[in-house]
VOKOLDREN-819324 format. One line per 5 residues: their letters; for each residue x, y, z of C-alpha. Coordinates in pm, 1 decimal, decimal comma, padded with zeros to 6 digits. Layout:
<recs>
a) X/Y/Z; ...
</recs>
This chain:
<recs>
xxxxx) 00304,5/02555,3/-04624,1; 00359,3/02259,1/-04380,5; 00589,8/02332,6/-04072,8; 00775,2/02095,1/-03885,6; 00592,9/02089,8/-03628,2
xxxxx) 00328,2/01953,1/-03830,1; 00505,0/01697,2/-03975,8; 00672,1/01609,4/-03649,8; 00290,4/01594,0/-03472,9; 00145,8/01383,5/-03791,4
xxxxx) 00430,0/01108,6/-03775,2; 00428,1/01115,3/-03379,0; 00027,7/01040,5/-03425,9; 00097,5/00805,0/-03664,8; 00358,7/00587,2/-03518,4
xxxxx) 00086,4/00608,8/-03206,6; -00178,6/00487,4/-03373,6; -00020,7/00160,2/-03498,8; -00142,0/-00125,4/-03320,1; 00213,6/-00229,7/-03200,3
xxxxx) 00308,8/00095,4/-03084,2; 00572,9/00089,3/-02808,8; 00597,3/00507,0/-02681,9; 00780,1/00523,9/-02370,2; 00731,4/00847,3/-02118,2
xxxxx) 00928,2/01084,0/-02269,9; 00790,8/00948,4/-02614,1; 00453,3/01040,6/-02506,2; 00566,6/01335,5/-02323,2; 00667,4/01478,2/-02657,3
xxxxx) 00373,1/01345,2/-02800,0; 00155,7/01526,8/-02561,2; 00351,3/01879,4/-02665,7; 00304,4/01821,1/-03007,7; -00059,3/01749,7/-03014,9
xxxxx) -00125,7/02084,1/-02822,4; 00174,3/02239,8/-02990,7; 00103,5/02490,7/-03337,5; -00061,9/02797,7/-03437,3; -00436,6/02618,6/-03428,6
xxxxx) -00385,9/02505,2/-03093,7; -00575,9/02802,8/-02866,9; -00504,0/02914,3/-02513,6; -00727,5/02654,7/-02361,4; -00546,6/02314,0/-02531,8
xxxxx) -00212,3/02470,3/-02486,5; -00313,1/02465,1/-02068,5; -00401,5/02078,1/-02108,3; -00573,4/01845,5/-02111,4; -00270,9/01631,6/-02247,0
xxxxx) -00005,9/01836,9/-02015,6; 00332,9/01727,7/-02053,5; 00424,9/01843,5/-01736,2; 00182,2/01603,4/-01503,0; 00290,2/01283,0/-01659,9
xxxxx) 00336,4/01079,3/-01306,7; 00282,9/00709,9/-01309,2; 00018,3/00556,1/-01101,2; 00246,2/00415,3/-00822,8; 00368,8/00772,2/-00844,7
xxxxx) 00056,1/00929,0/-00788,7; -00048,8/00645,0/-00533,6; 00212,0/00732,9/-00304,8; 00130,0/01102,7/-00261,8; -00250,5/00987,0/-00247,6
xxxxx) -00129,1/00790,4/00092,8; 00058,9/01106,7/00249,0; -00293,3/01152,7/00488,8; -00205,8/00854,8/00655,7; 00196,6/00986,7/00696,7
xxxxx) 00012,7/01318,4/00813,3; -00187,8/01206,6/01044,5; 00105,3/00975,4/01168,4; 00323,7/01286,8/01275,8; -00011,2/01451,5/01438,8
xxxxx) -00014,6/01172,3/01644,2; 00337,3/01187,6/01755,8; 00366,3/01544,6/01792,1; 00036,2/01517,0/02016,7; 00118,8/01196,7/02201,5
xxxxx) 00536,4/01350,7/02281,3; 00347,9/01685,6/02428,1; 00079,1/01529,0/02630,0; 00382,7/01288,8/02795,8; 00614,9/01549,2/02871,8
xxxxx) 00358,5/01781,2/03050,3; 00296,4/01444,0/03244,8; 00632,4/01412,8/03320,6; 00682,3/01785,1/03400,4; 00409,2/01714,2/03627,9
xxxxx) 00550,0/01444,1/03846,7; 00911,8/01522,8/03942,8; 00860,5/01099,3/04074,6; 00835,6/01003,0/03703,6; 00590,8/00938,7/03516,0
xxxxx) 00513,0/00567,6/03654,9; 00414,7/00743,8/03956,8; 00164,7/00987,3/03804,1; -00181,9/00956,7/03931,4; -00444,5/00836,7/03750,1
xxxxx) -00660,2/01127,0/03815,7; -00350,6/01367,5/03625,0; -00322,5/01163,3/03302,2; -00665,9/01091,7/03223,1; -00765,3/01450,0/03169,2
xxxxx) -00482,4/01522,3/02912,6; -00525,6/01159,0/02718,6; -00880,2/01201,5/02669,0; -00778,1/01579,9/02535,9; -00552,0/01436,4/02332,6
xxxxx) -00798,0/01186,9/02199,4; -01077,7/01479,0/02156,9; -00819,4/01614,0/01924,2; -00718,5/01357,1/01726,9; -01079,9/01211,7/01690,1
xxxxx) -01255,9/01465,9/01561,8; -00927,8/01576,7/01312,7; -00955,6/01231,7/01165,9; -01395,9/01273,7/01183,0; -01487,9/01589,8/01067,2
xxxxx) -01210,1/01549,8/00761,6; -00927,3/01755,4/00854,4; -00717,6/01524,5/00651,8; -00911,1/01524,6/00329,0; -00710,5/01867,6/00208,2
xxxxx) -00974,6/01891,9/-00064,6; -00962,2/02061,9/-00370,8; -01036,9/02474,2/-00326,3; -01012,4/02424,5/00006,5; -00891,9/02776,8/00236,3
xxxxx) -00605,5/02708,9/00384,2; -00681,8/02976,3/00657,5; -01000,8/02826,7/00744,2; -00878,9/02496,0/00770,0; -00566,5/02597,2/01027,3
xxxxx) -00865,5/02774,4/01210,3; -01024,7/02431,1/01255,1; -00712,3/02280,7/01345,5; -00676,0/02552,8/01647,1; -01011,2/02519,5/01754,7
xxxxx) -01027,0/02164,3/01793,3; -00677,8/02197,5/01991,7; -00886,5/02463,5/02262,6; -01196,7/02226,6/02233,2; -00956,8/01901,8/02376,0
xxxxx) -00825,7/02163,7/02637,7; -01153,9/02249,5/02757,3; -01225,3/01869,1/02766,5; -00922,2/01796,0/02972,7; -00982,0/02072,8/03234,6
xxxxx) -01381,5/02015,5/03327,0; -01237,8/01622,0/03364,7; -00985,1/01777,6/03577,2; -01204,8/01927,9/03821,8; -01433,3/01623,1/03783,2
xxxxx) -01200,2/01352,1/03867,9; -00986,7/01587,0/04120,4; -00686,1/01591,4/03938,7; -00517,8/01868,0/04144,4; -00360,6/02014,1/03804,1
xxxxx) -00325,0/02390,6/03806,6; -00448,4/02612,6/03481,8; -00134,3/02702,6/03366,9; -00028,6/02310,8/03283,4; -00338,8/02291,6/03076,3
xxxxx) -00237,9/02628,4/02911,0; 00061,0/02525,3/02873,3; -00065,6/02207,3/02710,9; -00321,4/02359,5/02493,4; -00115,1/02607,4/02394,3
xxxxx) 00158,1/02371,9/02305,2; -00086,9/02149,9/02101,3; -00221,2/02399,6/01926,3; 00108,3/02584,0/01757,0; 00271,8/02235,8/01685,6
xxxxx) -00050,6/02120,9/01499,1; -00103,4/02442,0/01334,4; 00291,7/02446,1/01179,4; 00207,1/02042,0/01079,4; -00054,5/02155,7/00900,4
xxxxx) 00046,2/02439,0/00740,6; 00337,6/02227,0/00585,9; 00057,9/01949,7/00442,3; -00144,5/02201,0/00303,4; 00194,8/02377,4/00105,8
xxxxx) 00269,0/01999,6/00037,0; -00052,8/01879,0/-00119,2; -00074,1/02249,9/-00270,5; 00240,6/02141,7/-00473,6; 00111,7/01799,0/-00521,7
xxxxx) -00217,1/01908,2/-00707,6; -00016,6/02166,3/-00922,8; 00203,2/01917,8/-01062,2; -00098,7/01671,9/-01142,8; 00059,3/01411,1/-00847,7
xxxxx) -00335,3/01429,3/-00727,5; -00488,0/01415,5/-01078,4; -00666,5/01179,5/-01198,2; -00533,5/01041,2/-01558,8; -00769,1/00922,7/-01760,1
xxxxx) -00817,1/00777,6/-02098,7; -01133,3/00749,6/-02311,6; -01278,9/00448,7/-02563,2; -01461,2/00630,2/-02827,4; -01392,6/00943,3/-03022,9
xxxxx) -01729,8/01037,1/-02983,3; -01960,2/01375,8/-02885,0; -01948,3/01207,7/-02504,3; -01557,0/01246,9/-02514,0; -01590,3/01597,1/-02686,7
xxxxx) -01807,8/01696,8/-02393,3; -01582,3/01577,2/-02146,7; -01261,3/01677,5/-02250,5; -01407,1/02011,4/-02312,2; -01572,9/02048,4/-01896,8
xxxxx) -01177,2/01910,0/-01814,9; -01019,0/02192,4/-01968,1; -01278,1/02424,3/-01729,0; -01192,1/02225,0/-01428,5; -00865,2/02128,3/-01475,9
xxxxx) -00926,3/01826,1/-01234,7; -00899,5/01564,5/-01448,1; -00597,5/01451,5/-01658,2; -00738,6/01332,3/-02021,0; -00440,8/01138,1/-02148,6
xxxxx) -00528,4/01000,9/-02511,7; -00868,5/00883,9/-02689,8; -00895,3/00531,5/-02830,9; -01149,7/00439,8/-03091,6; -01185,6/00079,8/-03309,5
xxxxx) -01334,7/00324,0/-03574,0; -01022,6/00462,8/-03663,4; -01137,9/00509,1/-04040,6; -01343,9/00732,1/-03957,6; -01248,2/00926,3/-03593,8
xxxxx) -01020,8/01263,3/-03633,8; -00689,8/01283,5/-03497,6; -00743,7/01459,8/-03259,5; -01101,3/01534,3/-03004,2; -01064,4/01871,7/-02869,4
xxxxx) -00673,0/01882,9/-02893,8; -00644,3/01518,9/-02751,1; -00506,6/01275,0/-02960,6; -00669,6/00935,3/-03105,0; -00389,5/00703,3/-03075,4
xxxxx) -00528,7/00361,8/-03221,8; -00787,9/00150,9/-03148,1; -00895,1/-00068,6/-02838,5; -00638,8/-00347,2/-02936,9; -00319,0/-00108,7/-02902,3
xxxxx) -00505,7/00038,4/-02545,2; -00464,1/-00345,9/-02401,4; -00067,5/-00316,5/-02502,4; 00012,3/00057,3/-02525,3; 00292,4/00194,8/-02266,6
xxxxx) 00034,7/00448,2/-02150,1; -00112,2/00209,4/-01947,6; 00113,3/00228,1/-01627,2; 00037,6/00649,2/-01611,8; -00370,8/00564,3/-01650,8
xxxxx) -00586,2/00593,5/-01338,6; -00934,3/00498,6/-01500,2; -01060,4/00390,5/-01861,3; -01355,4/00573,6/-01947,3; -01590,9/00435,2/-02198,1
xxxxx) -01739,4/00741,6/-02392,3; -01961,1/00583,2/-02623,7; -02370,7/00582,6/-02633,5; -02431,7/00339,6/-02343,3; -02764,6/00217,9/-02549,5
xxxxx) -02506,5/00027,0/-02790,9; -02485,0/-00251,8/-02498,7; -02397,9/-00502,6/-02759,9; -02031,1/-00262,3/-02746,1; -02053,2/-00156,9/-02445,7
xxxxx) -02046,5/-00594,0/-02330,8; -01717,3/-00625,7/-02576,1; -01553,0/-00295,4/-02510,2; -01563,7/-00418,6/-02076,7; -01519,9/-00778,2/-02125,5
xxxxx) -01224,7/-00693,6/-02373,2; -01038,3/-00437,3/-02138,0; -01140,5/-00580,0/-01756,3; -00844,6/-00799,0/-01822,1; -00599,2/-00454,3/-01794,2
xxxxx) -00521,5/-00427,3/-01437,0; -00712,4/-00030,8/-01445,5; -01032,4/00060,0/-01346,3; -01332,9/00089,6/-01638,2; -01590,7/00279,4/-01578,0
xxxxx) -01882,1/00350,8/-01791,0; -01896,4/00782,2/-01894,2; -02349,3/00815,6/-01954,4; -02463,3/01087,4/-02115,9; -02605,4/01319,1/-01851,3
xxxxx) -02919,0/01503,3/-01901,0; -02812,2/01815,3/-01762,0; -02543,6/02062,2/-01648,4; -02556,1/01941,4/-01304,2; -02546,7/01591,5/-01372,7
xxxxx) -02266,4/01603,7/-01592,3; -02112,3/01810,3/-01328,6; -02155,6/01550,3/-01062,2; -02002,8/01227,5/-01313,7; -01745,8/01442,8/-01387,1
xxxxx) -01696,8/01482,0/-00988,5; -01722,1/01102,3/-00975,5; -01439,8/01108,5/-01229,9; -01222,4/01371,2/-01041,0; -01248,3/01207,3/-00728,5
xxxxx) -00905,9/01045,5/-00626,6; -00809,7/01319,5/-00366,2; -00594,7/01219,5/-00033,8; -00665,9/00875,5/00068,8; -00940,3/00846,0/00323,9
xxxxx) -00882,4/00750,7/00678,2; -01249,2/00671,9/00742,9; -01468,9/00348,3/00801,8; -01313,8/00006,4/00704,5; -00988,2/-00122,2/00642,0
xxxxx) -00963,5/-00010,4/00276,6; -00702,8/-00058,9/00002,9; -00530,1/00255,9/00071,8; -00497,9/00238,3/00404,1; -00420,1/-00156,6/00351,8
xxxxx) -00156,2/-00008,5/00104,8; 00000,1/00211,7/00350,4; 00051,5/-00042,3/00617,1; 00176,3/-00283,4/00349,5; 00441,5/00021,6/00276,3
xxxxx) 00511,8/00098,2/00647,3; 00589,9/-00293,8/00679,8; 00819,4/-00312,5/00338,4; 01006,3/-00026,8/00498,6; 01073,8/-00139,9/00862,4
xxxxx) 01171,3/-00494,8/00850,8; 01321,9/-00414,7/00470,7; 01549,8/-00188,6/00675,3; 01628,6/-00436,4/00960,0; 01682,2/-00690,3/00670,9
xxxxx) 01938,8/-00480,2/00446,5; 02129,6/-00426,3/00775,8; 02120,8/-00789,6/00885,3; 02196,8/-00908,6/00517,4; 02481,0/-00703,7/00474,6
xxxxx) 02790,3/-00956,8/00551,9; 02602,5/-01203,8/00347,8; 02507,7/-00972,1/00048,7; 02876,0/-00874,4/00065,5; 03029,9/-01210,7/00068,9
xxxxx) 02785,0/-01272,1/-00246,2; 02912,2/-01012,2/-00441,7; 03247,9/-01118,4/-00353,8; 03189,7/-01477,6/-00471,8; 03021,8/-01326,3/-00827,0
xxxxx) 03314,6/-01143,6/-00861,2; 03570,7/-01411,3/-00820,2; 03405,9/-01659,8/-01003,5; 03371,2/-01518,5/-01317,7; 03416,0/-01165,4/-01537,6
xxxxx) 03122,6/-00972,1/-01593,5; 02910,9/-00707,7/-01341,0; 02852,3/-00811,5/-01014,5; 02474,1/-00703,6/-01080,0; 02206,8/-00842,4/-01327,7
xxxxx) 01972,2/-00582,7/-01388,0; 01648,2/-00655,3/-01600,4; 01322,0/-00470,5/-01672,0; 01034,2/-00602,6/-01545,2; 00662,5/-00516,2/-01517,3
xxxxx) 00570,6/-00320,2/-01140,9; 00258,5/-00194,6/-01053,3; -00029,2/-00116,6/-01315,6; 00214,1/-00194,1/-01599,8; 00447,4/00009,9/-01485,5
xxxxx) 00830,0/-00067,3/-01650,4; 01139,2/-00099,7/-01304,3; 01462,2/-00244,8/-01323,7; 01486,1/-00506,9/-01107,0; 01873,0/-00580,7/-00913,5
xxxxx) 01978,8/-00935,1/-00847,0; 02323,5/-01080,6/-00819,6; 02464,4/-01189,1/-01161,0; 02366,6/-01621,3/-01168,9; 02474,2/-01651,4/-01553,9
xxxxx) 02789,8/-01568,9/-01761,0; 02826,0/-01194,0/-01880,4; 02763,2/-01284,9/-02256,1; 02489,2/-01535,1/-02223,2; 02285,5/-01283,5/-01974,6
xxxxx) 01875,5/-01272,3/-02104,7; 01750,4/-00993,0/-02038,5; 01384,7/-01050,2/-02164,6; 01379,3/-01450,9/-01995,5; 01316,5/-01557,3/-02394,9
xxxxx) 01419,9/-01859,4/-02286,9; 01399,4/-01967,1/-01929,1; 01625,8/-02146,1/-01679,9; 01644,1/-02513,7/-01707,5; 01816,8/-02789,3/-01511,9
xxxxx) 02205,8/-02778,5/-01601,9; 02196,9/-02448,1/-01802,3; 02522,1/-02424,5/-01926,9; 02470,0/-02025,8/-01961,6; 02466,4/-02083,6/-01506,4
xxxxx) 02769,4/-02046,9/-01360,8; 02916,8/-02238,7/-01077,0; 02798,8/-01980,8/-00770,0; 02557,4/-01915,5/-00974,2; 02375,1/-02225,7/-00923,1
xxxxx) 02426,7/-02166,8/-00528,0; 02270,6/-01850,4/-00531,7; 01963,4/-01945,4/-00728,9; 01921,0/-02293,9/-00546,9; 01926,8/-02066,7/-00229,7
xxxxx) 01783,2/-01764,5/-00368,0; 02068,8/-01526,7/-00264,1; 02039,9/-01352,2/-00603,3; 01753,5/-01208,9/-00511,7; 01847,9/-01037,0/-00229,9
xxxxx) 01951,2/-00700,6/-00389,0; 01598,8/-00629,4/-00459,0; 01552,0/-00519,8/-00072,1; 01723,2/-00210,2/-00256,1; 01402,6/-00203,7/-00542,9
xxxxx) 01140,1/-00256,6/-00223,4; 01301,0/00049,1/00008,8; 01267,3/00229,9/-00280,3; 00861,4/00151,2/-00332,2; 00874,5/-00035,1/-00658,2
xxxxx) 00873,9/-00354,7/-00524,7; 00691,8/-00513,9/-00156,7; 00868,2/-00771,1/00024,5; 00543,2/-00990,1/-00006,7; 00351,4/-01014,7/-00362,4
xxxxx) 00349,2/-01122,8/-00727,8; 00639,9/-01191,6/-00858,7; 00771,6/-00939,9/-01127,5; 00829,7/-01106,8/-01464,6; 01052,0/-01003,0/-01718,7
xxxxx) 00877,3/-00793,8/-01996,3; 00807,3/-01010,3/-02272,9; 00886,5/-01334,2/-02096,6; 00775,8/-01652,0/-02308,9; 00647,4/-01949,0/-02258,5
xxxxx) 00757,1/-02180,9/-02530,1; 00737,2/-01949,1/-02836,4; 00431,7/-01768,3/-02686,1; 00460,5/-01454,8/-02471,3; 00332,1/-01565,4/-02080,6
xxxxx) 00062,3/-01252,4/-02083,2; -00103,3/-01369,1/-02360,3; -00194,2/-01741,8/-02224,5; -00401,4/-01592,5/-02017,9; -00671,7/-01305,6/-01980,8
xxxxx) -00646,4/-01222,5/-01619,9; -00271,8/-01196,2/-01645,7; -00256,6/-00855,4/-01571,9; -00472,5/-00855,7/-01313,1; -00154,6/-00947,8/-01118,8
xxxxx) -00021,1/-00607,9/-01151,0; -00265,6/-00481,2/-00910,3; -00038,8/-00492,7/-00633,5; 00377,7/-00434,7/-00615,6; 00578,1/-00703,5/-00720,8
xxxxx) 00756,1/-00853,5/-00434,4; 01073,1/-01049,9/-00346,3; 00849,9/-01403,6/-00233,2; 00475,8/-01463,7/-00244,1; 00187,2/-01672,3/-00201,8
xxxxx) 00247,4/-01851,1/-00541,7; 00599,2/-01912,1/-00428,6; 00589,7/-02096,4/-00099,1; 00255,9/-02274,7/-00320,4; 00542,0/-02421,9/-00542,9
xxxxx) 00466,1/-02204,4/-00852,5; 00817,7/-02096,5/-00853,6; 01106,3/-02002,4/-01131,0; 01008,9/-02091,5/-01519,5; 00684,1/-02144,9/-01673,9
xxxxx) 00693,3/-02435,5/-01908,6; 00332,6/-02442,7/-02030,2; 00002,7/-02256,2/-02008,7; -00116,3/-02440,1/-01723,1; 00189,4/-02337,3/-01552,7
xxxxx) 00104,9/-01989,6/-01610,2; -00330,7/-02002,6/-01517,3; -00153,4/-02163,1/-01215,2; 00092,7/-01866,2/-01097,2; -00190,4/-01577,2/-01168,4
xxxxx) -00464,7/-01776,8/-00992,3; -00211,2/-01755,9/-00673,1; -00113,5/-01419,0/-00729,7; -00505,8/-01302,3/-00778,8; -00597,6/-01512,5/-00451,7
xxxxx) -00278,2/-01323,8/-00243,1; -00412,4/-00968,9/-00368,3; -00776,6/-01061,6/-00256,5; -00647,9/-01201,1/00105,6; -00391,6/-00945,8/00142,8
xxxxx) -00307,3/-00893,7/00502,9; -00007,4/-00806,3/00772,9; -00079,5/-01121,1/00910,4; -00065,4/-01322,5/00602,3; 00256,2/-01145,3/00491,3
xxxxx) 00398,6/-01203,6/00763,2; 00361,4/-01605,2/00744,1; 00459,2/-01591,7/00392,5; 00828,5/-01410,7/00456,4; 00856,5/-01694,9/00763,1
xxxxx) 00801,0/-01997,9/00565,0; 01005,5/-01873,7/00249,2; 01340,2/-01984,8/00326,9; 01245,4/-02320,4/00486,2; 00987,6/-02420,5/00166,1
xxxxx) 01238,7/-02270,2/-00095,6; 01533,4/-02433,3/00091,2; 01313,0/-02778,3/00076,7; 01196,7/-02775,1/-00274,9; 01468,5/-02894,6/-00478,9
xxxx) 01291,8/-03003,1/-00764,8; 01237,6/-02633,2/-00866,0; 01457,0/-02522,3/-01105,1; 01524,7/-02130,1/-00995,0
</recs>
């Protein structure tokens, strides 16, 4: 006899494997606890891999990946506040009038310390890792920088006694090994609720993907999210308790895509006549691909399954990369969004005020937009347009003399004032001061929808959405009126996210008001 929960699991996979299926998270969440829901489903697919409970997005996830660099952040301050006020403690004169020969020996401790943390990967917090063993490396490199600072003590003559670099290494020592016994509880917690795992989904119901999915539910360090196969006529529902939910076409437009970390093509990689199509067809998502080959062996399937696993802590190692580049960007969006909010505030408020008396509706427009890898954020600007002519989807965009405008409504958006509320959207990490633009989901271009005029359209969602850009102060500003318009906008937006620097952000949020202020042919 069926049960419910059968029928409920067959129409969810059903209504998931139509090409234009539209699932949001806690569509998929249930989704997920059906397909590993009923009495066939054993104790291994009821612990994952499609776990309901780990569904984070990929900004989400991103943001917990760049904690290391917040970690090692505090280590620095806790170490750099100690080492001052033993200097100061040291020179009753201040600590301008400290000698030379004193500070040297504790700054180059310090810098023993905070070296070889950041060297010998104290800051990795990997996977299985003892947390006693690491707080005993933490300790030790704290007496290893006091032993530094005392032989260049009695080298350089510093005339410090013992007890200050006791004191000092002591000190070092119990504030590092507290820091770190929080980060390893926090990433602890992080890992357990998937923030740390990688999601993944696979292209090809085949043995491959019954391999892997199997080794994941062993490991439980990877997060397999959904299978897609073209050959739907023929592939199961599910592979290994993980459902099929359509075919390549509804992977490219599927609302899974803002939780995926990594496509994983598990078909034969001999078939390179697919394998071309399958890469060329879904590089133009804004995830990774990646290519799953049949290993030979236990320990090679071990080690791509490693390859697979591996998006621990972001590292703070070797060159400028885009996690570190990330965190600055986010350390950036945070200080001067602050110092902006507060400076903006009389002139946000006399906005609102205006909105208000000029016409009845919300002083707010809020409209969904696309954010990083896909990902679906309501974006806040001041209300431009009347209450019952307000477009939420941009289905048709702003002309010159749009009657739905209203009077300080055309201020605003000449002087882009409406756009100030989304300082609120950046302090709270789904937006950057400095990037793409966010368009509205499902914004058209004539009668065609923008992402489709384009393949690499999504590549803009590699980076936040900010509140100006490179393709803004380049003129490719407001509505986009043909295809051209719209190969010109991500061609900008790709070039910013390649050339992505503090420097160049920087410029960009200096000339915005004086080039948007000085275009007024735009129509905004």
């Amino acid at each position: 006899m069926t049960s419910a929960i059968d029928i409920g699991r067959a129409t969810a996979l059903a209504d998931a494997r139509k090409p234009d299926a539209r699932l949001d998270a806690s569509g998929l969440q249930a989704l997920a606890a059906q397909s590993v829901a009923g009495p066939k489903a054993d104790g291994a697919a009821r612990r994952g891999p499609f776990r309901p409970e780990v569904w984070l997005n990929a900004r989400q996830r991103h943001a917990s990946r760049l904690a290391v660099h917040w970690f090692r952040s505090a280590d620095v301050a806790a170490v750099s506040v100690i080492t001052v006020a033993i200097l100061w403690a040291m020179t009753p004169a201040g600590l301008l009038a400290s000698p030379l020969s004193a500070a040297v020996p504790l700054a180059v401790g310090a810098t023993i310390v905070l070296g070889l943390m950041r060297s010998l990967g104290l800051y990795r917090f990997a996977r299985g890792q003892k947390t006693p063993l690491h707080l005993a490396a933490v300790a030790g490199l704290a007496l290893l920088g006091g032993l530094a600072a005392i032989l260049l003590d009695a080298v350089l003559g510093g005339g410090a006694t013992l007890t200050v670099y006791i004191i000092w290494t002591a000190l070092i020592t119990v504030s590092l090994y507290v820091l770190h016994m929080g980060w390893s509880d926090l990433v602890a917690g992080w890992r357990a609720k998937g923030a740390l795992t990688p999601n993944i989904v696979l292209v090809g119901a085949t043995r491959h993907a019954e391999t892997l999915i199997k080794e994941a539910l062993k490991r439980r360090d990877i997060n397999v999210l959904g299978v897609f196969d073209d050959r739907l006529a023929r592939s199961p529902d599910t592979v290994v308790g993980v459902p099929v939910l359509g075919d390549a076409e509804a992977l490219m437009t599927h609302r899974m895509t803002p939780y995926v970390d990594k496509i994983v093509l598990a078909i034969d990689p001999r078939a390179e006549k697919r394998v071309r199509e399958l890469t060329a067809r879904l590089s133009t998502l804004p995830n990774e691909v990646t290519l799953l080959v049949d290993p030979a062996d236990a320990s090679e399937r071990s080690a791509a399954l490693d390859r697979l696993a591996s998006a621990p802590l972001a590292s703070l190692d070797g060159r400028v990369d885009d996690d570190r580049r990330a965190f600055n960007k986010r350390i950036q969006d945070i200080v001067i969004g602050t110092v902006a909010l507060i400076l903006l505030a009389p002139v946000m408020a006399l906005t609102a005020l205006a909105v208000r008396l000029d016409s009845p509706g919300p002083i707010f427009f809020r409209q969904r937009r696309h954010g990083f890898i896909h990902e679906e954020i309501v974006v806040w600007k001041f209300r431009s347009m009347r209450q019952e002519a307000a477009d939420a989807t941009a289905s048709r965009q702003v002309t010159t003399d749009d009657d739905r405008v209203t009077r300080v409504g055309k201020i605003i958006r000449s002087t882009s004032l409406d756009e100030l509320p989304q300082i609120f959207n950046v302090l709270k990490g789904e937006m950057s001061l400095v990037g793409p633009r966010p368009h509205a989901i499902g914004m058209k271009t004539g009668a065609v929808e923008s992402a489709r005029l384009v393949a690499e359209y999504a590549h803009r969602h590699r980076m936040k959405p900010g509140m100006t850009g490179w393709a803004a102060i380049k003129g490719s500003r407001g509505p986009l009126h043909s295809a051209q318009d719209v190969r010109r906008r991500v061609q900008l937006d790709i070039e910013y996210i390649e050339r992505q620097s503090l420097w160049l952000d920087l410029w960009i949020m200096v000339v915005t008001i004086p080039v948007l202020l000085g275009d007024r042919a735009a129509v905004r």
